[in-house]
C-alpha positions as CSV (number, residue, x, y, z in Angstrom):
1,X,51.5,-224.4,51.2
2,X,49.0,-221.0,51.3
3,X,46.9,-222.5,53.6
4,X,50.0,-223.2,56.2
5,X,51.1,-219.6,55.3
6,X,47.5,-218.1,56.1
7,X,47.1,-219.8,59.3
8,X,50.7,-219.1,60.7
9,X,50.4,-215.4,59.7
10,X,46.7,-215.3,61.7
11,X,47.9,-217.2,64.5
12,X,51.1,-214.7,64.8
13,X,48.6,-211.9,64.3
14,X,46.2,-213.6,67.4
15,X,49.5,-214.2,69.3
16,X,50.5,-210.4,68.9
17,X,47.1,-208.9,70.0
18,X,46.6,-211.1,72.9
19,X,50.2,-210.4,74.2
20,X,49.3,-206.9,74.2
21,X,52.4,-205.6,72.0
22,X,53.2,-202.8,74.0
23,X,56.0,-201.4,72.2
24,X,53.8,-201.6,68.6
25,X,52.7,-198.1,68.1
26,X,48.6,-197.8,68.3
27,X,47.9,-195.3,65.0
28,X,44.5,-194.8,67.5
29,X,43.0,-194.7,70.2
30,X,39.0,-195.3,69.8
31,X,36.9,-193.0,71.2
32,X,33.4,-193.8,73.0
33,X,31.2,-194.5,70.0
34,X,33.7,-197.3,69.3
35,X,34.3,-198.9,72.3
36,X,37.3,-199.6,74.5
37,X,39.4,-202.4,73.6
38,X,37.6,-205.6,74.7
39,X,34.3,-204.3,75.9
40,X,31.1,-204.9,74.4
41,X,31.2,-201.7,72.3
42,X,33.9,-202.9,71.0
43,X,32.2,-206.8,70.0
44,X,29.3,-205.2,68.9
45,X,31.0,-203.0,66.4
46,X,33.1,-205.9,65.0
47,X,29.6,-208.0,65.2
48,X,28.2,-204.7,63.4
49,X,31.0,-204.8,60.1
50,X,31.0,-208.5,60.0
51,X,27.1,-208.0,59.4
52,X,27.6,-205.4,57.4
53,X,30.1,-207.7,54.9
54,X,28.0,-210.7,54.6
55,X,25.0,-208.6,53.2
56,X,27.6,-206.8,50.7
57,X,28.9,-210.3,49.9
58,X,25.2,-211.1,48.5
59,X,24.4,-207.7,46.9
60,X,28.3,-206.2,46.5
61,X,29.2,-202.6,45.1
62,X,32.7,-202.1,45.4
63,X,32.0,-199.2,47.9
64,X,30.5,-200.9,50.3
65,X,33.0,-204.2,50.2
66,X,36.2,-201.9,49.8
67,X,34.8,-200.1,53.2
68,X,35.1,-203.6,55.1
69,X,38.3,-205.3,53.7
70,X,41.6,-204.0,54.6
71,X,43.9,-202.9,52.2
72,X,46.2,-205.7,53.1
73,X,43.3,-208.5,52.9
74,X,44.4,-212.4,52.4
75,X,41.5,-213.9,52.0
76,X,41.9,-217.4,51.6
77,X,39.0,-220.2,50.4
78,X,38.3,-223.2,51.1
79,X,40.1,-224.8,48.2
80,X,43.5,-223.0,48.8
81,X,43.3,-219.9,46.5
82,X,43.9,-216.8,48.3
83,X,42.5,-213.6,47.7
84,X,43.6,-210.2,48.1
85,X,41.6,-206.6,48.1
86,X,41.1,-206.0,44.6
87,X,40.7,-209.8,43.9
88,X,38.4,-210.9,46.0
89,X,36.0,-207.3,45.6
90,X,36.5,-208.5,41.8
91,X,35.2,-211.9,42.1
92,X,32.1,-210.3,43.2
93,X,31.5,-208.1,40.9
94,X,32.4,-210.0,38.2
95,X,30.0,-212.9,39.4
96,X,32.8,-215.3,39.4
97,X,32.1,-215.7,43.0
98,X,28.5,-215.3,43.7
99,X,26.3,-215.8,46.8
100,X,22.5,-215.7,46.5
101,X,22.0,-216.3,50.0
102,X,24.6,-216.4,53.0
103,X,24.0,-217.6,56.2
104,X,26.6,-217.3,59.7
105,X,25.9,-219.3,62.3
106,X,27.7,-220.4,66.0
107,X,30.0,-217.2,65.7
108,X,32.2,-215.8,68.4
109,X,34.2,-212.6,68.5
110,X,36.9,-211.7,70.7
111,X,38.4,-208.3,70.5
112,X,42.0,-208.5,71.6
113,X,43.3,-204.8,71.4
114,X,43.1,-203.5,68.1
115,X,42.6,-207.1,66.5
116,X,39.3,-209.6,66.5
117,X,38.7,-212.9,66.4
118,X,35.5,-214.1,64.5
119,X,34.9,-217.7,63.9
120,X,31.5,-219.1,62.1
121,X,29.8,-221.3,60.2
122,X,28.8,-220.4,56.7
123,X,26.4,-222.0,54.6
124,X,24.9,-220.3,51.3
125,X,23.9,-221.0,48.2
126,X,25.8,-219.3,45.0
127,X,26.1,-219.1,41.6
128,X,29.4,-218.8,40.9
129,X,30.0,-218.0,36.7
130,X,27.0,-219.0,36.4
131,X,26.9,-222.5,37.9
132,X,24.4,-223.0,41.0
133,X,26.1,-224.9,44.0
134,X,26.0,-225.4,48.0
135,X,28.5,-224.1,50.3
136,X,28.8,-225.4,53.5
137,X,32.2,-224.3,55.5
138,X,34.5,-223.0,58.6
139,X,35.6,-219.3,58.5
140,X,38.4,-217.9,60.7
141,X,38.3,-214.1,60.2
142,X,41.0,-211.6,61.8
143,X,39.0,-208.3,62.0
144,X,41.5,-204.9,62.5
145,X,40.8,-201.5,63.4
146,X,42.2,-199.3,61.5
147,X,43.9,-195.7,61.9
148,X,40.5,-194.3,60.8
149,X,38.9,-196.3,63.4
150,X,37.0,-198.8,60.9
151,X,37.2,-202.2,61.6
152,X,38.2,-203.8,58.9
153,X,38.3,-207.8,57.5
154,X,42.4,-208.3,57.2
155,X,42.6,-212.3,57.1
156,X,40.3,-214.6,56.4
157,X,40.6,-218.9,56.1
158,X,38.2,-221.1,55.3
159,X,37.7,-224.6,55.8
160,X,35.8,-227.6,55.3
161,X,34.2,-229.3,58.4
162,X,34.6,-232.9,58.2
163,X,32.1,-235.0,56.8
C-alpha cells in the first residue's frame, strides 16, 4: 500500500506542475543564477543537486544530505519502506544503509515550474550494517525548489526493473 501512496502522491505532484497551478502561490521567483522555469539553467541546477546527492549518499554528513532533501521528504525503496528526512539522513550515518559506490545512468530531468522530474538508473555497491550486496534499480525522483531557492529531493520511488 506505500508504494501506491508514493506514486499517486508524485503523480498528483507531476500533474500539478505541469498544469501550471496558477492560483498556487509561488513563495519565489528565481532569479538569473537559477534559471527560469524550464530552461536549461534551470535543468542544469536540478542536474547540479542531483549530483551533488549521489556523492553525499557515498560519503554523507548530515550537512550536506540535509542541504538536498526537503523537509517533507518520502523517500521510498525498493522493497516498500519509506523514508522520511531524519530517517533516511539516519540510515546513512548510521551505516544501516551504505553505498560504497553509486552509479546514475539514462537520466532525464524535466523542470516543470517549480517541480522536476528525474528518472535514472542506479546501480551501486553497499554495505549496508555491515553486509556487502549489489543494487541494481529504477528511481523516480520529484526535485522542488524551495522558498530559499534550493532545489531540493521531495519524493523519491524506487523500483526494480524486470529481470
Amino acid at each position: 500500500m506505500p508504494k501506491k501512496t508514493i506514486l499517486i502522491a508524485a503523480a498528483v505532484l507531476a500533474i500539478a506542475a505541469a498544469s501550471g497551478c496558477a492560483d498556487l502561490p509561488r513563495p519565489h521567483m528565481p532569479g538569473p543564477a537559477m534559471g527560469a522555469t524550464g530552461t536549461p539553467a534551470a535543468t542544469q541546477a536540478v542536474t547540479a543537486a542531483a549530483e551533488r546527492l549521489r556523492l553525499a549518499m557515498i560519503d554523507p554528513t548530515p550537512a550536506a544530505l540535509g542541504a538536498l532533501v526537503a523537509d517533507d521528504l518520502s523517500y521510498g525503496h525498493s522493497a516498500g519502506r519509506v523514508d522520511t528526512k531524519a530517517s533516511f539522513i539516519a540510515d546513512l550515518m548510521d551505516g544501516k544503509s551504505d553505498f560504497v559506490t553509486l552509479v546514475i545512468s539514462d537520466q532525464t530531468v524535466k523542470v516543470v515550474g517549480d517541480a522536476a522530474i528525474v528518472r535514472h538508473t542506479l546501480t551501486a555497491d553497499t554495505n549496508d550494517a555491515g553486509k556487502p550486496g549489489k543494487v541494481a534499480i529504477k528511481v523516480l525522483g520529484v526535485w522542488q525548489r524551495q522558498a530559499d531557492g534550493a532545489w531540493r529531493l521531495l519524493a523519491r520511488q524506487a523500483v526494480r526493473p524486470p529481470v
